[in-house]
ROGU-338701 format. One record per residue (C-alpha): residue number from 1; x, y, z; residue in one letter. Coordinates in steps of 0.1 Angstrom, whole numbers, plus 5000, padded with zeros to 4 digits. Example, Ala and Ser with C-alpha at 12.3 -4.5 7.8 and 13.67 -1.06 7.14 Angstrom:
ROGU-338701
NODE     i     px     py     pz   aa
NODE     1   5123   4955   5078    A
NODE     2   5137   4989   5071    S
END
This chain:
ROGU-338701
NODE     i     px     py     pz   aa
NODE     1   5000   5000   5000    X
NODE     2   5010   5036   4990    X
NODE     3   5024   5057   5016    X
NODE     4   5011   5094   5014    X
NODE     5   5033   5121   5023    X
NODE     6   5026   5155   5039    X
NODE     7   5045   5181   5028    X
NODE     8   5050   5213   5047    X
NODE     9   5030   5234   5022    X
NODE    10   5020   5261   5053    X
NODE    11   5061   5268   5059    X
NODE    12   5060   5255   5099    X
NODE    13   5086   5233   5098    X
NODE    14   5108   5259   5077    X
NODE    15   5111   5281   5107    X
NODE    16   5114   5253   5135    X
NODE    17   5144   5241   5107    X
NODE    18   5159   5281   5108    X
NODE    19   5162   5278   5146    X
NODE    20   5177   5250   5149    X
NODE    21   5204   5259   5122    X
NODE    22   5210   5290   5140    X
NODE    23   5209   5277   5175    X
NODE    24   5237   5251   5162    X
NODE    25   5258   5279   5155    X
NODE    26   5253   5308   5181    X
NODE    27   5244   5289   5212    X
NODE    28   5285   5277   5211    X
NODE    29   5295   5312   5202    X
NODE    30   5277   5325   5228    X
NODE    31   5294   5304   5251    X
NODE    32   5326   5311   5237    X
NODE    33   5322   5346   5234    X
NODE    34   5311   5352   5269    X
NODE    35   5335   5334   5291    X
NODE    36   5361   5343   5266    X
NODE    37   5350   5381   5277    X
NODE    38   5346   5377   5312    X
NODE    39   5377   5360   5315    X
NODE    40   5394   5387   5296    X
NODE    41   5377   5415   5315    X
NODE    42   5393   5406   5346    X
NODE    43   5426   5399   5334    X
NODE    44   5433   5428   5308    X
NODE    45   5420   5465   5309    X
NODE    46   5398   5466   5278    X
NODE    47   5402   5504   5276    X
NODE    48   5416   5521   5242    X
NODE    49   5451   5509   5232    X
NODE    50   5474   5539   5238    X
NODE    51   5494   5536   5200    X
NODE    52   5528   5554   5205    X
NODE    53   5539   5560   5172    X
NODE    54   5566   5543   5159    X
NODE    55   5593   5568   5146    X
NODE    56   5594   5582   5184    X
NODE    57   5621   5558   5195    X
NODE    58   5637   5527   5178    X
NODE    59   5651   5512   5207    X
NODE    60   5641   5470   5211    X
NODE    61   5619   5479   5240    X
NODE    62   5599   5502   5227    X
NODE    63   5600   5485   5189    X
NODE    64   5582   5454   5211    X
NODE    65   5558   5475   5235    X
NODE    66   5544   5490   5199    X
NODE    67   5542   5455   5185    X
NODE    68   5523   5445   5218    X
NODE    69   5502   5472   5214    X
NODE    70   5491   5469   5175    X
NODE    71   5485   5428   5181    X
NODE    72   5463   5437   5208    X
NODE    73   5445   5465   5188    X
NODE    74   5439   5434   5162    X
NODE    75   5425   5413   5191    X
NODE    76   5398   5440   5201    X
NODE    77   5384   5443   5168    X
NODE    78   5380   5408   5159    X
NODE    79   5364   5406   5193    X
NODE    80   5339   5433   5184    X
NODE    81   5336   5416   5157    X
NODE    82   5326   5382   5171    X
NODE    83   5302   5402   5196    X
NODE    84   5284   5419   5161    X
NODE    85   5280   5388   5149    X
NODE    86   5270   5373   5185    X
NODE    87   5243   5400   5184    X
NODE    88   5229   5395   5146    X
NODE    89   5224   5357   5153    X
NODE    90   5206   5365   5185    X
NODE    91   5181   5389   5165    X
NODE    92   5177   5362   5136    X
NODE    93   5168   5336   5162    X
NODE    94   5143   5358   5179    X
NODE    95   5129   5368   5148    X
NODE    96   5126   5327   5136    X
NODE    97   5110   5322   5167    X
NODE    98   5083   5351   5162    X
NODE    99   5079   5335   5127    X
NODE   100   5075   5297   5134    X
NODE   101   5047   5312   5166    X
NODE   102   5029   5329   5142    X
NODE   103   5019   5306   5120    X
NODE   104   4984   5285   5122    X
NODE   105   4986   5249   5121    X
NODE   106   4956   5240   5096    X
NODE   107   4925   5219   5107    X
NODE   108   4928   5187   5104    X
NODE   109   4954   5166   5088    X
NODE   110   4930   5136   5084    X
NODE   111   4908   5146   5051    X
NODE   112   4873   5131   5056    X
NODE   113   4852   5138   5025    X
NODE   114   4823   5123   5038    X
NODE   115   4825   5146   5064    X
NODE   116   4832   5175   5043    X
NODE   117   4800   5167   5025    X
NODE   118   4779   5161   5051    X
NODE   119   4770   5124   5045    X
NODE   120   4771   5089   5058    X
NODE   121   4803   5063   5048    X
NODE   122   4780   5041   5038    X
NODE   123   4763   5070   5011    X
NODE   124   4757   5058   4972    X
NODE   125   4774   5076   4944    X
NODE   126   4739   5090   4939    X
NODE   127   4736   5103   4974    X
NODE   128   4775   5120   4974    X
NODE   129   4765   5135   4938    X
NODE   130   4733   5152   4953    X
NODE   131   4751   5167   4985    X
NODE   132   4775   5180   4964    X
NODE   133   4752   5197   4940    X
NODE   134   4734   5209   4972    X
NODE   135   4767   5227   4989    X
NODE   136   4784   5242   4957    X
NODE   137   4752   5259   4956    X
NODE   138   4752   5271   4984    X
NODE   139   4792   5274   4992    X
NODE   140   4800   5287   4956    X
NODE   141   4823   5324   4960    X
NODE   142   4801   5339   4929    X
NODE   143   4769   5333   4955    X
NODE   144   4789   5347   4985    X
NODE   145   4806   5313   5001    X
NODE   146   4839   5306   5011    X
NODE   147   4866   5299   4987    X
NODE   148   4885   5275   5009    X
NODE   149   4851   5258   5019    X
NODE   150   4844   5255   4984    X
NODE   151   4880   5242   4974    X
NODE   152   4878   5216   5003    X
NODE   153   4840   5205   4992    X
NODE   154   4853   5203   4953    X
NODE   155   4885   5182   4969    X
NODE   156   4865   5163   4984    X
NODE   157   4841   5154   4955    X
NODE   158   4871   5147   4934    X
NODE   159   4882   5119   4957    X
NODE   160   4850   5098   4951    X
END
């Protein structure tokens, strides 16, 4: 017997997909990023690098203090850096989790024609033909019905 398949044709499991991808990514950075930080906040002063310019003196001391200072220049910006990109990745998985609440999950998953046309399992072609006549009458969008309704009731003639 033929399996059928579902397919996400609403876009819920699209956004439960986006956080997951994201999470897989940020919720290690964020680890990293913030112990890496509070370790370093303790240790180092995280104020401005004082940059002494480098034709002041040429002596070895001061030729490796200005070294010192540009490499940790270079470490503060790729730390801002990581902290930008800490900060985007928190706003895209807020915003994936907005998106995957907002969506509706639809009626029903199990399609029950009989149901949808308002007659018993045990109905003859005849009877199934009648209520059908009877709703799209009724249910048609030209006489002031519902398109989905009428979509679901024509569906669910079609199936017969």
């Amino acid at each position: 017997m033929a399996r059928s398949l579902e397919y996400d044709d609403d876009g819920l499991i699209f956004g439960h997909f986006c956080i997951a991808l994201v999470s897989f990514f940020f919720l290690p950075l964020s680890y990293y990023i913030f112990t890496r930080h509070v370790r370093c906040s303790f240790c180092f002063n995280l104020g401005p690098p004082q940059i002494v310019p480098p034709f002041s003196c040429h002596c070895v001391p001061c030729n490796q203090k200005y070294q010192k200072i540009i490499r940790e220049s270079r470490k503060i910006k790729k730390r801002v850096l990581c902290l930008l990109l800490l900060i985007f990745l928190w706003i895209l998985f807020v915003l994936f989790i907005r998106m995957s609440r907002g969506f509706k999950f639809s009626e029903s998953k199990n399609f029950d024609p009989f149901k949808i046309l308002g007659v018993d399992n045990s109905a003859s072609i005849k009877d199934i033909k009648r209520a059908y006549r009877k709703l799209v009458l009724t249910k048609h969008p030209d006489r002031g019905g519902d398109v989905d309704e009428f979509l679901m009731i024509t569906r669910a003639f079609k199936s017969f």
